[in-house]
C-alpha positions as semicolon CSV with decimal commas, in nm:
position;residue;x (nm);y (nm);z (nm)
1;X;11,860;24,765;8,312
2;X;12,080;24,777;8,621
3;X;11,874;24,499;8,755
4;X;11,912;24,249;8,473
5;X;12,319;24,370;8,470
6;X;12,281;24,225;8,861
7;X;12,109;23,925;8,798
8;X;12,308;23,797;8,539
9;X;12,618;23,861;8,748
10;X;12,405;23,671;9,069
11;X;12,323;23,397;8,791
12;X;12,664;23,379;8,664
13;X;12,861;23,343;8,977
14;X;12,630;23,102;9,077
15;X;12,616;22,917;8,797
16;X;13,036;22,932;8,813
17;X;13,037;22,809;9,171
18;X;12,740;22,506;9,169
19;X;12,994;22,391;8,824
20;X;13,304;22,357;9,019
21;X;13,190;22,243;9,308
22;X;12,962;21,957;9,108
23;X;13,336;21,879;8,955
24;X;13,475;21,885;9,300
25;X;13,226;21,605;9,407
26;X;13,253;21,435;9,071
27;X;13,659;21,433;9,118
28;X;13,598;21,290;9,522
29;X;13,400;21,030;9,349
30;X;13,607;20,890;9,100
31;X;13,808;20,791;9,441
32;X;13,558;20,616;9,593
33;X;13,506;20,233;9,562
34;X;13,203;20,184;9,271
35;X;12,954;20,061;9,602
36;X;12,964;20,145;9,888
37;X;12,738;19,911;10,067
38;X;12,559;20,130;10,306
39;X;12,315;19,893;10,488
40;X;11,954;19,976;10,430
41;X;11,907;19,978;10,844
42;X;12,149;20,264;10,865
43;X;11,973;20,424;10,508
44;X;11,659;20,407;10,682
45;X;11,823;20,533;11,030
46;X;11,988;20,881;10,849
47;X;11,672;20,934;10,640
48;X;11,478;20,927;10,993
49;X;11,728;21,198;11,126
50;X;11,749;21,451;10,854
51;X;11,302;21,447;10,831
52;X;11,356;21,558;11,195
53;X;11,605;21,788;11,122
54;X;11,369;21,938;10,859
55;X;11,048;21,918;11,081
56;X;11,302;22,109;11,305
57;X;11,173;21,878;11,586
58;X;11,352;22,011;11,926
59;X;11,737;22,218;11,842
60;X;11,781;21,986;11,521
61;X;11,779;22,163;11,179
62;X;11,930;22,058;10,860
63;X;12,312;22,019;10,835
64;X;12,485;22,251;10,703
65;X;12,615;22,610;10,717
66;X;12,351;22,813;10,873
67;X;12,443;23,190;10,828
68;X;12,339;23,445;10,489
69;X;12,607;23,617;10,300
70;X;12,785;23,892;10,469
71;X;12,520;24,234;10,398
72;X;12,848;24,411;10,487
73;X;12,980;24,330;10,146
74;X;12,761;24,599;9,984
75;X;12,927;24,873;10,147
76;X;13,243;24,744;10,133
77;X;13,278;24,632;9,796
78;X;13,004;24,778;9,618
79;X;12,672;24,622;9,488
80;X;12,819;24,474;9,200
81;X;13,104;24,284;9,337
82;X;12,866;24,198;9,654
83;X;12,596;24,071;9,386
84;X;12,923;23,805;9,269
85;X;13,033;23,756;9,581
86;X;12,671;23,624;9,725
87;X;12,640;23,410;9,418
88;X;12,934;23,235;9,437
89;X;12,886;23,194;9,811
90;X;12,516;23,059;9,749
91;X;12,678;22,856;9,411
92;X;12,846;22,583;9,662
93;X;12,551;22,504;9,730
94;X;12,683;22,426;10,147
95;X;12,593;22,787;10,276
96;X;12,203;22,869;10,223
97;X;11,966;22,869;10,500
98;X;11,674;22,767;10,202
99;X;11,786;22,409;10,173
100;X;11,644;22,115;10,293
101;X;11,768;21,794;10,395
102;X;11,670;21,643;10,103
103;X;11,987;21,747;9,948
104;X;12,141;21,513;10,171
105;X;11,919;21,242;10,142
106;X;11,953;21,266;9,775
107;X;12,338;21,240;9,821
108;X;12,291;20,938;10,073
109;X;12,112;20,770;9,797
110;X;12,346;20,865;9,503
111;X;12,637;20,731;9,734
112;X;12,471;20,396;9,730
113;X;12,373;20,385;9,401
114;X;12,616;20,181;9,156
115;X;12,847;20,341;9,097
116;X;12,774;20,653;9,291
117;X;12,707;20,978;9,166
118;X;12,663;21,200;9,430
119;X;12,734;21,530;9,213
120;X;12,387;21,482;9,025
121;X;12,248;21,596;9,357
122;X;12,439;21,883;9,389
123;X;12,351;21,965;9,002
124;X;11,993;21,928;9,106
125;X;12,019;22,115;9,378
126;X;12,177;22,395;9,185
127;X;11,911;22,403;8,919
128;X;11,619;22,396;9,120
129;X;11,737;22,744;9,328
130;X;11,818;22,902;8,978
131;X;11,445;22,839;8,942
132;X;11,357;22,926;9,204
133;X;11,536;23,272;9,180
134;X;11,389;23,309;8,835
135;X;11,039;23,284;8,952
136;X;11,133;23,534;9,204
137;X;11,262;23,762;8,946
138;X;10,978;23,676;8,729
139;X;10,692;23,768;8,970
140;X;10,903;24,089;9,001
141;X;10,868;24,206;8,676
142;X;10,482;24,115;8,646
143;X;10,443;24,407;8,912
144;X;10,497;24,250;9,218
145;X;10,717;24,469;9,473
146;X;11,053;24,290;9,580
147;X;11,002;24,248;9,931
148;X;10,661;24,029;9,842
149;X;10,873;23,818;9,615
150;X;11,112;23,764;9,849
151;X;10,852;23,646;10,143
152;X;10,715;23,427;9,873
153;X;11,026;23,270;9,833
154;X;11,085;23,257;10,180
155;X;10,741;23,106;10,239
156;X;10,798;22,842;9,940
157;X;11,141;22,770;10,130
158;X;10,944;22,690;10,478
159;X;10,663;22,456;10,293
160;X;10,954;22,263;10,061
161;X;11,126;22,198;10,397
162;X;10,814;22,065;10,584
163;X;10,726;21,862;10,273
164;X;11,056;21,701;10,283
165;X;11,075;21,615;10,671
166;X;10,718;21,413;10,554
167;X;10,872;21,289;10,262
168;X;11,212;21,140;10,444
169;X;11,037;21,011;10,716
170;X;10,787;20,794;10,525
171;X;11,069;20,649;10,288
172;X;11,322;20,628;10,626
173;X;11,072;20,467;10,775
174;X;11,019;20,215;10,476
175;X;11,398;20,207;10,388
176;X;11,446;20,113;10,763
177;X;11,138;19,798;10,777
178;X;11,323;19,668;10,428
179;X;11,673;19,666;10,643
180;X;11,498;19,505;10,929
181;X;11,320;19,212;10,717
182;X;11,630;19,166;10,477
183;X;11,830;19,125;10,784
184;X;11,565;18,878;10,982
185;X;11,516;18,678;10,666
């Protein structure tokens, strides 16, 4: 029981933070001019980038905050509050060392679509790691032991981010050759 008291706290708190700060982006963008006219060249240029940041190809690695949530917090505030505390912290959806760069890549493109709408991606983003935290907790309760969910997860995290470096760099690369001929022609 204590376990399914934690995870709907985790869930919650995530759930809380991903919602504000998809309102915070959604507010930013209501400032923003309805195109922004990104050229395709430097589209194609960024998507390049971030599938070498996610083939981690020399020191690069995808942007963001790259630390876990203080394990100090159990001890100091309990397991409870901690369990809040990490899903709020993992609920802005800035500070987890399981995302990819497609999350920015998906907000390059939803800044460039008209008008843009770059808080679906952080929506998206948010609902696909509640899934993936579900399936976690699901394989835990069909007998699996929590450390072997966890290294699933882990190992799902490694392949998504692979999969996306592939992914990027084949549509950088196209996004990039459309820039090039629009431009020539």
């Amino acid at each position: 029981m204590r376990v399914i008291r934690l995870n709907v706290l985790y869930v919650t708190a995530f759930g809380v933070a991903a919602a504000m700060m998809t309102l915070i982006i959604f507010g930013v963008r209501q400032l923003l001019p309805s195109h922004t006219g990104i050229p395709p060249l430097v589209v194609g240029l960024l998507f390049v980038y971030l599938a070498a940041c996610d083939m981690r190809l020399g020191p690069l690695r995808t942007p963001g905050l790259w630390r876990q949530t203080c394990p100090a917090w159990r001890l100091r505030f309990g397991i409870p509050l901690s369990t809040v505390f990490w899903g709020l912290d993992i609920g802005t959806t800035l500070s987890t060392i399981k995302m990819t760069s497609l999350y920015w890549a998906s907000i390059i493109v939803l800044m460039v679509a008209s008008p843009p709408r770059p808080e679906l991606a952080v929506a998206c983003f948010a609902a696909g790691y509640l899934l993936a935290h579900l399936a976690s907790v699901w394989r835990v309760t069909r007998g699996v032991s929590v450390d072997a969910a966890v290294t699933w997860a882990n190992t799902q995290a490694i392949r998504t981010r692979m999969t996306s470096g592939v992914v990027l760099a084949a549509i950088g690369v196209l996004v990039f050759s459309q820039g090039v001929v629009s431009w020539h022609g």
